[in-house]
N, C-alpha and C positions, 0 to 999 in steps of 0.2 A: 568576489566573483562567485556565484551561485549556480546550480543549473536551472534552465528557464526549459527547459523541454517539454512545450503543451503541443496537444494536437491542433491541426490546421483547422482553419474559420470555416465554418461549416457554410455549404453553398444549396440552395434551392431546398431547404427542408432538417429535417431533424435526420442525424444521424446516426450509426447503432451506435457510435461513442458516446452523441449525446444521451442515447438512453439509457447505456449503460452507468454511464458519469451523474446524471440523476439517482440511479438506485442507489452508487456508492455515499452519495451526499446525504440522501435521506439517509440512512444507515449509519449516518457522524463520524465516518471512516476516512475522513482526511481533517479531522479535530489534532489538535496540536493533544502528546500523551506528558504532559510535561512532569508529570512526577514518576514514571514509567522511566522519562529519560536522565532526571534527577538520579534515582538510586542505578541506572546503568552508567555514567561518568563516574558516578562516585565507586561505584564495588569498582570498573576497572582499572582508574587510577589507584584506587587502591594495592590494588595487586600488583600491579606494574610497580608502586615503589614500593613495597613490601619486596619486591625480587631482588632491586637495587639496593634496598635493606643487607638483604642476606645476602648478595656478592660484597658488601662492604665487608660483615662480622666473617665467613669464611674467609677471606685473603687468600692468600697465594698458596692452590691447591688445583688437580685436575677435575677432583668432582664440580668445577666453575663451569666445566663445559654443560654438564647438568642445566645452571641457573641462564647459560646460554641459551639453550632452548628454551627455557620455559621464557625468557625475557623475546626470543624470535615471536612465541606466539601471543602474549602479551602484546606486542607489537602491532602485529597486522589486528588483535583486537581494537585496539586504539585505532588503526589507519580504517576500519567498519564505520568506528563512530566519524572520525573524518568525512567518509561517505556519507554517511546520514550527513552529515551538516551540508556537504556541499549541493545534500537537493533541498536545503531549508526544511526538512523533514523535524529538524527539532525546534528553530527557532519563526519567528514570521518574518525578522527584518532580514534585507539581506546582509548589512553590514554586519550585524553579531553574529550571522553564519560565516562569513568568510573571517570574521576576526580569530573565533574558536577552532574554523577549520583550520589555518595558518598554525595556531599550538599545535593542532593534532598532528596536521601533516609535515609543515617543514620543520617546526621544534622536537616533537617527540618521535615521530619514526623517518624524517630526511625526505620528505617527497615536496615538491613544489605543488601548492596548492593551485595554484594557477594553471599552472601546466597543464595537471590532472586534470582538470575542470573542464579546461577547451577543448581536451582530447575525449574526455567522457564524454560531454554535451553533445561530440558528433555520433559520436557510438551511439545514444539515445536516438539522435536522429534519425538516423539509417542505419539500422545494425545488420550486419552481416552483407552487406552492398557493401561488392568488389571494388568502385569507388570512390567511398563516402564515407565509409565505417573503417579509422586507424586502428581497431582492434583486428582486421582481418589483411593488416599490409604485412607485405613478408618483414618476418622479425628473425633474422638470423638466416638459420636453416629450416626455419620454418616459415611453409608457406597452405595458404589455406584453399585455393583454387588452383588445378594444373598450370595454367600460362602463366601464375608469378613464377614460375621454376624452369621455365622453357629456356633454355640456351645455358643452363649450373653446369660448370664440367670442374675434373678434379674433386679435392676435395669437399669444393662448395655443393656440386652435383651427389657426391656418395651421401653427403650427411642428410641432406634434403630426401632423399631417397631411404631413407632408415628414420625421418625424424620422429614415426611413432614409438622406435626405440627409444630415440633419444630426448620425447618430449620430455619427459620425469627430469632426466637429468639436468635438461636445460632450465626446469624452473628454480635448481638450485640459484640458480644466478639473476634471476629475476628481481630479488632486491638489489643489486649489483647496480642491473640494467634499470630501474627508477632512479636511484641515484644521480647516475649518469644523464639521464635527460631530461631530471631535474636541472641540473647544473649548468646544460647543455643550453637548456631554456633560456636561463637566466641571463646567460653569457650574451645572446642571441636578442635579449631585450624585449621577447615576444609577452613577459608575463607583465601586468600593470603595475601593480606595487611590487615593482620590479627591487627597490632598495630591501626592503621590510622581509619581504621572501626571502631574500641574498641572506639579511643579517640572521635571519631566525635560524635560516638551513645548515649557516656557517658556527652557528652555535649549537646545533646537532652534532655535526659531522667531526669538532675541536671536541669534545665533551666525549663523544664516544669513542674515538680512538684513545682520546687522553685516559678517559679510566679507566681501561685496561689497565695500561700501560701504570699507570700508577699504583695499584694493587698486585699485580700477578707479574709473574716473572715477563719475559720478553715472549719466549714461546706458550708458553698459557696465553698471555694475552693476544699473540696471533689466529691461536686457534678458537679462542671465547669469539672474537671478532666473526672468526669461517664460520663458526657453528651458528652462531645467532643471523648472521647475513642469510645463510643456507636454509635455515628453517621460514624464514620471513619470506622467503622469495618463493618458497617449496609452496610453503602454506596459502599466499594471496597468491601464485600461479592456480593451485588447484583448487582453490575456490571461486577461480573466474572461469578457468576452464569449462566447467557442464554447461554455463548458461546458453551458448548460442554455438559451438560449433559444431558442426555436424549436423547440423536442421538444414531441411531438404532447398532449395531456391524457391523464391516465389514470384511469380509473374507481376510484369508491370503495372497492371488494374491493382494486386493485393499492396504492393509496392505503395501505391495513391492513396490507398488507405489505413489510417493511423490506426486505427483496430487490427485489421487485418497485419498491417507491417508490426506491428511490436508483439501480437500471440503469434503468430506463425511464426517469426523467427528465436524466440523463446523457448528454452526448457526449463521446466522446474523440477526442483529432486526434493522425491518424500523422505520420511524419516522422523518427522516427531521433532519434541523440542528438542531432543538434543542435538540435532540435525540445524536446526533455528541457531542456536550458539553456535556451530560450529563454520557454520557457514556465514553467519552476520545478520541474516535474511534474505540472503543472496539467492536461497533456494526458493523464493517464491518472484522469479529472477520475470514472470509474465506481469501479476498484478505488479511491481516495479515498474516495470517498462510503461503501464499502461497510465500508471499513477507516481511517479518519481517522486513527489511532495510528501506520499502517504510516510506516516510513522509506522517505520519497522514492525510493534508489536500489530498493528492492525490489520497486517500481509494476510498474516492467516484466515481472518476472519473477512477479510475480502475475496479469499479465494472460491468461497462457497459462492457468493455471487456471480462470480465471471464463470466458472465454470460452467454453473447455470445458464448462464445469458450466453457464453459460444456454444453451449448444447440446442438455444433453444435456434441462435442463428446457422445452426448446422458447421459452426468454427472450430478447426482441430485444436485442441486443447494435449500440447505433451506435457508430461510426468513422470520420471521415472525414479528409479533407486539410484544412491550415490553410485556405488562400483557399476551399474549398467552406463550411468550417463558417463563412467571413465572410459569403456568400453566403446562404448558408441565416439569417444571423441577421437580413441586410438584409432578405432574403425574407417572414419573420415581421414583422417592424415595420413594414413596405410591407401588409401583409394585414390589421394589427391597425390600422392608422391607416386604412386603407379602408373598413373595419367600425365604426367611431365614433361618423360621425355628427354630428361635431363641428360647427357652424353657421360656414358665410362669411361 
């Protein structure tokens, strides 16, 4: 299972998507980067078990909490390139995308590829429609429109009402919570190669508890586990966080429109390359939305084009810096938990 998220069939004339989708063609900006994506599998599997190397040769020690984090971010590295595969961004067929997604997501970091996929592909759809878009359904104590929060009392009420406080904290738990609806999924029967998923996740999930537990005392290995969990959910929370919440609503004409609906409800955050690695290329989170197919490294070199092209169709185009787009999302959860309602 792949994502297929194209804009709608164009009616009575050419489109600005289609003109834009012209320029990006001519420009050989959705060509498959296949040796681009060769030495990128290769350095980060590498690294990842070079980590698993060295939690093996130290043994039972606390500086493992150490090789925990660096294994948390390794981690959601690995769950980037899952991304990429799940928009066929590396391979052309869909079966060798979802065969190598499946390694990435349910054998090496525990997420259900399937899951993820059906629930991304609507997010692509509609993003940020109240809805349509499962990225924006209340998730906890967080909610991203005031009427999901209308009627919270108690302590369901207080957290909702503080959850710009408490966003940071909650994405501790965020690998937690994939886990969980990986499982959930499976249980539920909703994912297709419903068996294959099961075996691959249940061979995660035995594998990493168990090697703790086999190296490191009982409490090391409890806490290797928090720490590596904690960083993983910390890290892919706040590099999904910038891209869409907090962009302003857009009307139902912009809504109809596949240009329109995917830069308007888009943010992208500068930064350079190292910004690029750290985020996945999640920071060029508009050309994504408009081109899901495109290979990662050619984001940036796309972006000179759209940018162009919504300056020339008078389209707002946002951008900002990482810590403002942090800002701007607490900003929005501080305004959306103000407007609730929620009873003390």
């Amino acid at each position: 299972m792949t994502s297929d998220v194209i804009a709608p069939p164009i009616r009575g004339g050419r489109s600005d998507y289609a003109e834009l989708s012209s320029r990006i063609r001519s420009a050989g900006l959705l060509e498959r980067r296949t040796a681009y994506y060769i030495a990128k599998f290769t350095l980060t599997w590498a690294a990842f078990g070079a980590a698993w190397t060295v939690f093996v040769l130290i043994g039972p020690s606390w500086w493992q909490l150490v090789t925990a984090a660096v294994l948390g971010v390794l981690s959601t590295q690995i769950a980037f390139l899952g991304h990429d595969l799940g928009h066929k961004q590396v391979t052309r067929t869909r079966r060798t995308s979802y065969l190598l997604g499946v390694l990435h997501g349910n054998f090496a970091v525990g997420l259900s590829m399937g899951w993820w996929l059906d629930k991304h592909n609507r997010h692509h759809a509609h993003p940020n429609h109240a809805d349509l878009d499962p990225d924006v359904a209340p998730a906890g104590p967080l909610i991203h429109f005031p009427e999901q929060g209308a009627g919270r009392r108690g302590l369901s009420g207080w957290a909702t009402r503080h959850q710009a406080i408490l966003f940071f904290p909650i994405t501790l738990l965020e690998g937690l919570n994939l886990h969980v609806a990986s499982v959930r999924a499976l249980r539920a029967g909703t994912v297709k190669a419903r068996r294959l998923e099961a075996a691959l996740l249940a061979v995660h999930l035995t594998a990493f508890v168990a090697a703790p537990f086999l190296v490191l005392t009982p409490w090391q290995a409890l806490a290797f586990i928090a720490i590596h969990q904690a960083v993983f959910g910390f890290y892919m929370g706040c590099s999904f966080a910038p891209n869409h919440k907090g962009m302003p609503p857009i009307t139902p004409a912009e809504e109809q429109d596949y240009l329109r609906r995917q830069v308007l409800t888009s943010r992208n955050v500068r930064g350079g390359r190292f910004v690029d690695l750290l985020l996945g290329g999640l920071n060029y989170q508009i050309e994504h939305h408009l081109f899901p197919s495109m290979p990662r490294p050619n984001l940036r070199r796309a972006q000179t084009l759209i940018v162009e092209f919504c300056t020339e169709r008078g389209i707002r185009y946002t951008q900002t810096g990482l810590l403002t787009s942090y800002r701007l999302v607490l900003g929005h959860l501080n305004a959306v938990a103000a407007g609730t309602g929620s009873s003390r």
